[in-house]
C-alpha positions as CSV (number, residue, x, y, z in Angstrom):
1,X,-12.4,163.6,74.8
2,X,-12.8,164.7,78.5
3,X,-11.2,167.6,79.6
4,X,-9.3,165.8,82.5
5,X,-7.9,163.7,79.7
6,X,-6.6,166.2,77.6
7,X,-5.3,168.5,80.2
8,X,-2.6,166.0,82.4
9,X,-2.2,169.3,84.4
10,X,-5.8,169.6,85.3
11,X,-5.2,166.2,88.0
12,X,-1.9,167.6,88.8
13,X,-2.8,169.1,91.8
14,X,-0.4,170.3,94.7
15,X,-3.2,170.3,97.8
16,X,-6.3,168.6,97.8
17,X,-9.8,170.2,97.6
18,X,-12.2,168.7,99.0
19,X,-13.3,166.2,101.7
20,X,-13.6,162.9,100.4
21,X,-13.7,160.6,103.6
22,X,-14.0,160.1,107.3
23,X,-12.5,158.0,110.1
24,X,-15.2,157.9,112.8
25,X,-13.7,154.8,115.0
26,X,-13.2,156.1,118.6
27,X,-13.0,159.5,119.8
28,X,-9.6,160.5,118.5
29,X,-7.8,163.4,119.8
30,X,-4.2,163.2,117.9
31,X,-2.9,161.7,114.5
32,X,0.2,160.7,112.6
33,X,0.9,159.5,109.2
34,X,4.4,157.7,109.0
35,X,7.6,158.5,106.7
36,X,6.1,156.4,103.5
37,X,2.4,157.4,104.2
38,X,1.6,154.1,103.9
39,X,-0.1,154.0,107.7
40,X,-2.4,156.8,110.0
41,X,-1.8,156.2,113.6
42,X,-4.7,157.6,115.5
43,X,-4.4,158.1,119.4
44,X,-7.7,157.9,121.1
45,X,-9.3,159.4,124.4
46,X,-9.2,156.2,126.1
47,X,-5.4,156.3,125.7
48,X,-5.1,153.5,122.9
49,X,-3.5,153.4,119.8
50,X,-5.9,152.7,116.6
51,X,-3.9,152.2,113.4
52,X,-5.7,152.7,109.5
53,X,-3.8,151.3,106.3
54,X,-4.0,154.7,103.8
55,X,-3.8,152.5,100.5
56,X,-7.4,151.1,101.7
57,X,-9.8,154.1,100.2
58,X,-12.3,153.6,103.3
59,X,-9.2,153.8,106.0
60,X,-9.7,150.0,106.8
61,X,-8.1,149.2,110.3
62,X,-5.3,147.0,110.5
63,X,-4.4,147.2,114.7
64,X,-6.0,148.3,117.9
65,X,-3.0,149.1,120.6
66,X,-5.2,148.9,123.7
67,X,-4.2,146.3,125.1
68,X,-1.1,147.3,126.6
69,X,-1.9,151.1,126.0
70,X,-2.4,154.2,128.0
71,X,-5.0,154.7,130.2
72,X,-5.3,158.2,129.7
73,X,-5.8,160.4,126.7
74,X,-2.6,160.3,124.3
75,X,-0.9,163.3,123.6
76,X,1.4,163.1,120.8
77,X,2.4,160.6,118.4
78,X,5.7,159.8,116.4
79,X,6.9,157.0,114.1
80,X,10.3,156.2,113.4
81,X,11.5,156.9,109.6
82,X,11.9,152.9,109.0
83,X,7.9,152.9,109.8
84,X,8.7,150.2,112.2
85,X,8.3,152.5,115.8
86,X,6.4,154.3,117.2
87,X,6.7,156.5,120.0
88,X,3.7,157.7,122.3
89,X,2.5,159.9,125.0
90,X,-0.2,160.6,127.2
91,X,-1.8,162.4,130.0
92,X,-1.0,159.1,132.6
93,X,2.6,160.5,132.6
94,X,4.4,157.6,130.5
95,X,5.7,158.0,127.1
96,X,6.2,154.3,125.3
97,X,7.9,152.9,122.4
98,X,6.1,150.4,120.8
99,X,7.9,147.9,118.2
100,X,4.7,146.9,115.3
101,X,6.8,143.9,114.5
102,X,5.4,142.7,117.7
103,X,2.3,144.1,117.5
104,X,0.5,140.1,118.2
105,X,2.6,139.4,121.3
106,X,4.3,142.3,123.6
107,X,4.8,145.4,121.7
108,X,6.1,147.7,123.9
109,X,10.0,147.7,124.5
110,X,10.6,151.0,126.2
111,X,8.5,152.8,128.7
112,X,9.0,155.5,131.5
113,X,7.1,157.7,133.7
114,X,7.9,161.4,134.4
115,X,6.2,163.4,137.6
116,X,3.4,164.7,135.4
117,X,1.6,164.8,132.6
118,X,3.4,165.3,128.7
119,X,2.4,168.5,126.6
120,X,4.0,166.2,123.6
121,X,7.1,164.1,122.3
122,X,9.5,164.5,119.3
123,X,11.8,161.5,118.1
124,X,15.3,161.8,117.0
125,X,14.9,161.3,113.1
126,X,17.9,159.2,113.0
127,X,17.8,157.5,116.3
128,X,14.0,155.4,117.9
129,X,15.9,155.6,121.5
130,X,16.3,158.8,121.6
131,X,13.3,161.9,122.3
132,X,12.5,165.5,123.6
133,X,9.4,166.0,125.6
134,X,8.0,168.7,127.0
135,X,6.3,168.5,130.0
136,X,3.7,169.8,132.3
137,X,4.5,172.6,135.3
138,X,8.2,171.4,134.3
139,X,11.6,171.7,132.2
140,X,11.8,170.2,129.0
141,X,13.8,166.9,129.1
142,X,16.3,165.0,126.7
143,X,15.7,161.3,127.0
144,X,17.8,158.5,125.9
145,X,16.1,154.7,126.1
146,X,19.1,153.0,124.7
147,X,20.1,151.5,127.9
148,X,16.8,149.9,129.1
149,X,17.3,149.5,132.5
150,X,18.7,152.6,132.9
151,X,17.3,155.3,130.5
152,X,19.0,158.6,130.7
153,X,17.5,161.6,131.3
154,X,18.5,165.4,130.8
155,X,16.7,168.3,132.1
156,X,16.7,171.1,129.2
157,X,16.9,174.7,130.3
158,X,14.1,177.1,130.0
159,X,15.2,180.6,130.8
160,X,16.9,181.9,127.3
161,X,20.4,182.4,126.5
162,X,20.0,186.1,127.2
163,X,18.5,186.1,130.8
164,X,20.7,183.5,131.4
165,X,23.7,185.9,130.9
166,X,22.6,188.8,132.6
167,X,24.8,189.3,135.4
168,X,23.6,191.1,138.8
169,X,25.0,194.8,140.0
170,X,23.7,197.8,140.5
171,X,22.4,198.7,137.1
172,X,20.8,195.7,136.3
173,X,18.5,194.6,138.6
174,X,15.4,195.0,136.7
175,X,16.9,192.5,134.2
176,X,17.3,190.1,137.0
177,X,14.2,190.1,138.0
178,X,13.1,189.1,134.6
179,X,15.2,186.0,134.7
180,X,13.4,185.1,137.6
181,X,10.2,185.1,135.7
182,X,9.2,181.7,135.4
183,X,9.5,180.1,131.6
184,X,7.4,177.2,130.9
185,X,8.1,175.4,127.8
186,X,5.4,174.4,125.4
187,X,6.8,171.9,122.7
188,X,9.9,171.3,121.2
189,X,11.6,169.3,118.0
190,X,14.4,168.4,116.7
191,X,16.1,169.5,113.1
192,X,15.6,167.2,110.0
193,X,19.2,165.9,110.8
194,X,18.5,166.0,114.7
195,X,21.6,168.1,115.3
196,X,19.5,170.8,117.5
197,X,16.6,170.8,119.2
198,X,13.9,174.0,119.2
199,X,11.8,174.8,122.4
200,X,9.1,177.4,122.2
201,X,8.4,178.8,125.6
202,X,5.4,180.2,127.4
203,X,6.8,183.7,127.4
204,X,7.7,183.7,123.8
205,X,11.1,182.6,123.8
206,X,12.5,180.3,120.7
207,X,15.5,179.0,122.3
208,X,18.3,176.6,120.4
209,X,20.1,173.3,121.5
210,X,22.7,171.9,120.2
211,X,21.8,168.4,121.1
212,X,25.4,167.0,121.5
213,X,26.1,169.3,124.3
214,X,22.3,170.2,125.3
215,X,23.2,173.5,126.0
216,X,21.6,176.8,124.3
217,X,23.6,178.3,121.6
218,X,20.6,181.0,121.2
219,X,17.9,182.7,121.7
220,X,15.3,185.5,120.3
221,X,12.0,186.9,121.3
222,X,9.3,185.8,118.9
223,X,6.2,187.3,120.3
224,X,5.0,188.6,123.6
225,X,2.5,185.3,124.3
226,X,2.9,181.5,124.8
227,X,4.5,179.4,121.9
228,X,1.7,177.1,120.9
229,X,3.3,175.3,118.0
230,X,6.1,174.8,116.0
231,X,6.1,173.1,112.5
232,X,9.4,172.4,110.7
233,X,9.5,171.6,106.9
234,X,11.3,168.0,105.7
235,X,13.3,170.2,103.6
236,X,14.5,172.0,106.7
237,X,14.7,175.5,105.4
238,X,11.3,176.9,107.2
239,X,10.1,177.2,110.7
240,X,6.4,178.1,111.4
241,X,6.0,179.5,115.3
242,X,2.2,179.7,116.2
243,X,1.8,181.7,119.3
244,X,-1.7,182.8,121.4
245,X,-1.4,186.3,119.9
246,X,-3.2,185.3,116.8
247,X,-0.1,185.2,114.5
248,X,1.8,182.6,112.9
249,X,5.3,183.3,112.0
250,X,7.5,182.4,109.1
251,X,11.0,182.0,109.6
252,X,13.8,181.1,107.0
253,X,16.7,179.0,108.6
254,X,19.2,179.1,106.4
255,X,21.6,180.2,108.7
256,X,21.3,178.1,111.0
257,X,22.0,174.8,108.3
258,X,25.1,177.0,108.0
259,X,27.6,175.2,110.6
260,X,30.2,177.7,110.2
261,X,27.8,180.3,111.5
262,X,26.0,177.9,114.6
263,X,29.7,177.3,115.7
264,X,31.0,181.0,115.9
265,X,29.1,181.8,119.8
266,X,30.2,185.5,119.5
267,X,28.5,186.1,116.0
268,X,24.1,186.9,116.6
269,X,22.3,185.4,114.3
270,X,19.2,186.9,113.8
271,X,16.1,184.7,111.6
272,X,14.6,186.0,109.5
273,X,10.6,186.5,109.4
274,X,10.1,185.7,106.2
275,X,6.0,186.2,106.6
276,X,3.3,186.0,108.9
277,X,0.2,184.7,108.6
278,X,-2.9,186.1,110.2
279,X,-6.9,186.7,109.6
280,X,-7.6,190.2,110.1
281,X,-11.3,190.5,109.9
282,X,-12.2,187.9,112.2
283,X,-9.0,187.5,114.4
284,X,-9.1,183.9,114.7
285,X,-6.4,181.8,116.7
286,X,-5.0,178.6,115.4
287,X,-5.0,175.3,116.8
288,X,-1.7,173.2,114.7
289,X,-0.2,173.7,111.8
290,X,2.1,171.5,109.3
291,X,3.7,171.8,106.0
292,X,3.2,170.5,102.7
293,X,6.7,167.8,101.5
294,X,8.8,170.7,99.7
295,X,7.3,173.4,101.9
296,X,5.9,175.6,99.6
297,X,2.5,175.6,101.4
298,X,1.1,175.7,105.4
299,X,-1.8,174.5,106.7
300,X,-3.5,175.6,109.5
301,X,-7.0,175.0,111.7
302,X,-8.7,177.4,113.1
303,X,-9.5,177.9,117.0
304,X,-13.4,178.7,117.8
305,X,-16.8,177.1,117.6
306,X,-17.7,179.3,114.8
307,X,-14.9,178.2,113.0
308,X,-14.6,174.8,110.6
309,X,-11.7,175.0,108.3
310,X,-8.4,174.7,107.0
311,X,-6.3,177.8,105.7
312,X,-3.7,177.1,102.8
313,X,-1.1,179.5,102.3
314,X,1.6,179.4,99.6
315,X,5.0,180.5,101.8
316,X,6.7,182.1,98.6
317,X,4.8,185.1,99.3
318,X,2.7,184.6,102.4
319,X,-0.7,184.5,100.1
320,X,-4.0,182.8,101.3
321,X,-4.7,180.3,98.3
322,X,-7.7,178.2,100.0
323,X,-9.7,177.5,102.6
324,X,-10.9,173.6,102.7
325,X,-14.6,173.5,104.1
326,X,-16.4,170.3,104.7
327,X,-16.4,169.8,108.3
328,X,-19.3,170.6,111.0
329,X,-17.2,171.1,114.2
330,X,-13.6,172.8,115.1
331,X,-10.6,171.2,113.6
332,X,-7.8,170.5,116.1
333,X,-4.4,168.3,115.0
334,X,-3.7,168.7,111.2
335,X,-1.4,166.5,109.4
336,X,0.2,166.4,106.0
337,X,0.4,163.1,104.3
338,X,3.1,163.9,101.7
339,X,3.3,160.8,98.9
340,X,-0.4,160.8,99.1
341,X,-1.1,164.4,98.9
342,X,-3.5,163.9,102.1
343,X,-4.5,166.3,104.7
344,X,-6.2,165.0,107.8
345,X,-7.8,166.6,110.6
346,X,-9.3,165.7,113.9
347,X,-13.3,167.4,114.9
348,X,-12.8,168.4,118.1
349,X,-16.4,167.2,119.4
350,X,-17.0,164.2,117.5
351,X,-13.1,162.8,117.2
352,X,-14.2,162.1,113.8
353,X,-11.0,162.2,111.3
354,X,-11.4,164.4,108.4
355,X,-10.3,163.6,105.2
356,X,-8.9,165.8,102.3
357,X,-7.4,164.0,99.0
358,X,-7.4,164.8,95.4
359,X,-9.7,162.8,93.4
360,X,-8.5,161.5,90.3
361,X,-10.7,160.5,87.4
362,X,-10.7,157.0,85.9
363,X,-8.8,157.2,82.8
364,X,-10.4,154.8,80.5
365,X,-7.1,155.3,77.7
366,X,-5.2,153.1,80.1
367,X,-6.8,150.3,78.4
368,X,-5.7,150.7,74.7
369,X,-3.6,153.8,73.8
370,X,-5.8,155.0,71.2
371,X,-8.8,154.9,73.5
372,X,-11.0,157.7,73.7
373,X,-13.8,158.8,75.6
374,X,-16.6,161.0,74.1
375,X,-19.2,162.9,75.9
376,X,-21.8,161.2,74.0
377,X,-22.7,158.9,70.6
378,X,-21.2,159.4,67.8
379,X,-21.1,158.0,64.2
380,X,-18.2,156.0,63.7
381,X,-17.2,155.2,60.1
382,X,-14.2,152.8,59.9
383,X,-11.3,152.7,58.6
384,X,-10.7,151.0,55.0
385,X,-7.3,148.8,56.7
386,X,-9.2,148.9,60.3
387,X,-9.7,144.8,59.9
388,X,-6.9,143.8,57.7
389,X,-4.9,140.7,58.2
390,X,-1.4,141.9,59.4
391,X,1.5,139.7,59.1
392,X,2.6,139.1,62.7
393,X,6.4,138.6,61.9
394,X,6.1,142.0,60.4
395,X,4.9,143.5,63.0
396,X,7.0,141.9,65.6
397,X,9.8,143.2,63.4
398,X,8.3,146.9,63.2
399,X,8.1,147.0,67.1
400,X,11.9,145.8,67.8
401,X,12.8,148.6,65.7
402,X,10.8,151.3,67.7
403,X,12.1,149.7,70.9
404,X,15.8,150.1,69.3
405,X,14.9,153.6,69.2
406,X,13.9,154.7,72.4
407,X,15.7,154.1,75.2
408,X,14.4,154.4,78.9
409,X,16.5,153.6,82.0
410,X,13.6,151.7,84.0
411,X,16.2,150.1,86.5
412,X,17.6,152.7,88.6
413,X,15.7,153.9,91.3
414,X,15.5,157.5,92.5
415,X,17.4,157.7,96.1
416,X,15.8,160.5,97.3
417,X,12.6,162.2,97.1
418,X,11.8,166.1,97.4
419,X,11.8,165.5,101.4
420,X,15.1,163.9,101.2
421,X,13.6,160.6,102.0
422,X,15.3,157.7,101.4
423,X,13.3,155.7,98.6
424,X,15.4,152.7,98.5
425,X,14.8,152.2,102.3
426,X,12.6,148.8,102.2
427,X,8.9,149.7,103.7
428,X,8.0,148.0,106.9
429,X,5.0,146.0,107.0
430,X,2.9,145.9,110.3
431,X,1.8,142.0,110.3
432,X,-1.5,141.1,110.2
433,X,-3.0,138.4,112.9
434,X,-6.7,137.7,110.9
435,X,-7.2,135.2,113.9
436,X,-8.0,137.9,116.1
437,X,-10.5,140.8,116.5
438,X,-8.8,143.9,115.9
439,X,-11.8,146.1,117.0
440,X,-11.6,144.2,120.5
């Protein structure tokens, strides 16, 4: 019997290995998988949305969003947990919400233009109205499309909670001057329950909203450089802080799940750097970063011509485990596709998608339990019984008995996964019009 057969443990792999597949349609510069991994939404140069169906082993193409779509690259891309939304931005200075249930007539139901161009978007994970951006030469902004004549919109401060408090006398007018350094922020998210909001700024700053007031409840120095990244884990409990000097950061947030601790404004609470991730030898910089579904590994591209690959690290103890290799060109937006155990990557050249996934062998035992494969022929002597007439009320009557005897609950559905993703949420399906050319 193969080895894969006899070993489940040997397919039972936590993060692919290898690259097994390409997406070469369009010059992409950002992707997204959605909440159920069922979809890859791909924003290309030309500002339009392409969208791939993941079950479909060659990434077959089931829309093309250009016809009401940006007209300038696309910056960032989010879907809504139902799958049904999904919110985009670009370099033209609009960010849209597009409804897919529309996706044949007019799909976009929400649109609006800032003064410049977006760095990137996040959605509310429990509201499609509602988004932070981060924008270009400006403040951060809070926006909320409910009302769509009227969307309202919320400048975010910059300056940290510290600055903000220094107060001007004698003794402190070198602190002052610091607060009039300008801050520029980078990107920001919100929590896995959207009940703050981080902002990484170009100074270094990691500053904390609390986005029912929008007002900083703190602050703390990360690094001396620009904030490049920030990658949150569905679980919630790690933050990953990529910054130009080099170094990604580790953080443990469990004090700030902790409400007692967020709502006491004279206690400090200070994260935590858990580890920080870094290559030595070559001092390479990083490009994005992402999680794995429980958080128990990070995945990062490399920044540099020279450089072509993923680094893995397990975040228990801040070890390099692998580095995936396949690709012939710098790696830019990385993206974890959880129930599929799928990393994808965008070739910063080419806007070829890379893809990792683990490859699972055919297992030939599915077709009769007692099948088994052998590595080559073998003399088979049968059985003396092997071909006997067997009574069939007999054996009807022999298997009521063993299914007396084992008893397995295959009714109730898991409500949760390790994420904290709602299973018995209903996945949307983005219709189909055959009738039309979705390459077009």
């Amino acid at each position: 019997m193969n080895l894969s057969l006899q070993d489940p443990f040997s397919v039972a792999k936590e993060f692919p290995e290898q690259l097994t597949n390409n997406l070469n349609f369009g010059h992409s510069v950002t992707i997204q998988f959605n909440y159920k991994g069922d979809y890859l939404a791909s924003g290309l140069i030309d500002g339009s949305i392409v969208i791939y169906d993941c079950s479909i082993s060659n990434g077959g193409i089931i829309a093309h969003l250009n016809e009401y779509s940006h007209i300038r690259p696309i910056t960032s891309i989010n879907w809504s947990k139902c799958g049904r939304y999904l919110l985009t931005t670009s370099q033209d200075w609009y960010v849209k919400l597009w409804d897919l249930n529309k996706i044949n007539s007019m799909p976009i139901i929400r649109q609006i233009k800032f003064d410049g161009p977006i760095w990137s978007a996040n959605l509310h994970p429990n509201d499609k109205f509602k988004f932070v951006a981060s924008l270009y030469e400006d403040s951060p902004v809070y926006v909320d499309l409910t009302n769509e004549n009227s969307p309202k919109i919320i400048k975010l401060s910059t300056t940290p909670l510290e600055l903000e408090n220094w107060v001007m006398d004698g003794e402190q007018l070198k602190k002052k001057s610091k607060k009039n350094e300008k801050h520029l922020t980078l990107v920001c998210i919100f929590t896995k329950d959207g009940k703050y909001i981080f902002t990484g700024t170009s100074k270094g700053w990691l500053n904390i909203f609390e986005t029912e007031t929008l007002k900083i409840i703190h602050s703390i120095k990360i690094s001396n450089s620009n904030i490049k990244n920030l990658a949150l884990s569905s679980n919630g409990r790690k933050l990953a802080i990529n910054s130009s000097d080099r170094v990604i950061r580790q953080i443990n947030l469990s004090d700030l799940i902790n409400e007692q601790a967020i709502n006491n404004q004279d206690e400090k609470f200070d994260f935590e750097i858990e580890h920080k991730y870094q290559d030595v030898v070559n001092r390479l910089q990083w490009n994005s970063l992402t999680f794995n579904h429980n958080g128990e590994f990070l995945i990062a591209s490399t920044h540099g011509q020279s450089s072509h690959d993923l680094y893995i690290w397990e975040t228990s103890n801040g070890s390099l485990i692998k580095i995936l290799e396949g690709s012939n060109e710098e790696l830019i937006d990385t993206k974890w596709n959880y129930p599929k155990c799928c990393i994808g990557s965008i070739g910063i050249d080419s806007g070829m998608i890379y893809l990792w996934q683990i490859q699972f062998p055919q297992k030939w035992s599915a077709l009769a339990p007692d099948f088994v494969e052998v590595e080559e022929n073998i003399d088979y002597i049968e059985k003396e019984d092997e071909f006997d007439i067997i009574d069939e009320t007999e054996l009807n009557k022999k298997r009521l008995e063993k299914e007396e005897e084992d008893v397995v609950d295959v009714i109730t559905k898991d409500s949760t996964d390790a994420r904290g993703f709602d299973l018995l949420q209903e996945s949307f399906i983005i219709p189909i019009n055959y009738e039309v050319n979705l390459l077009v």
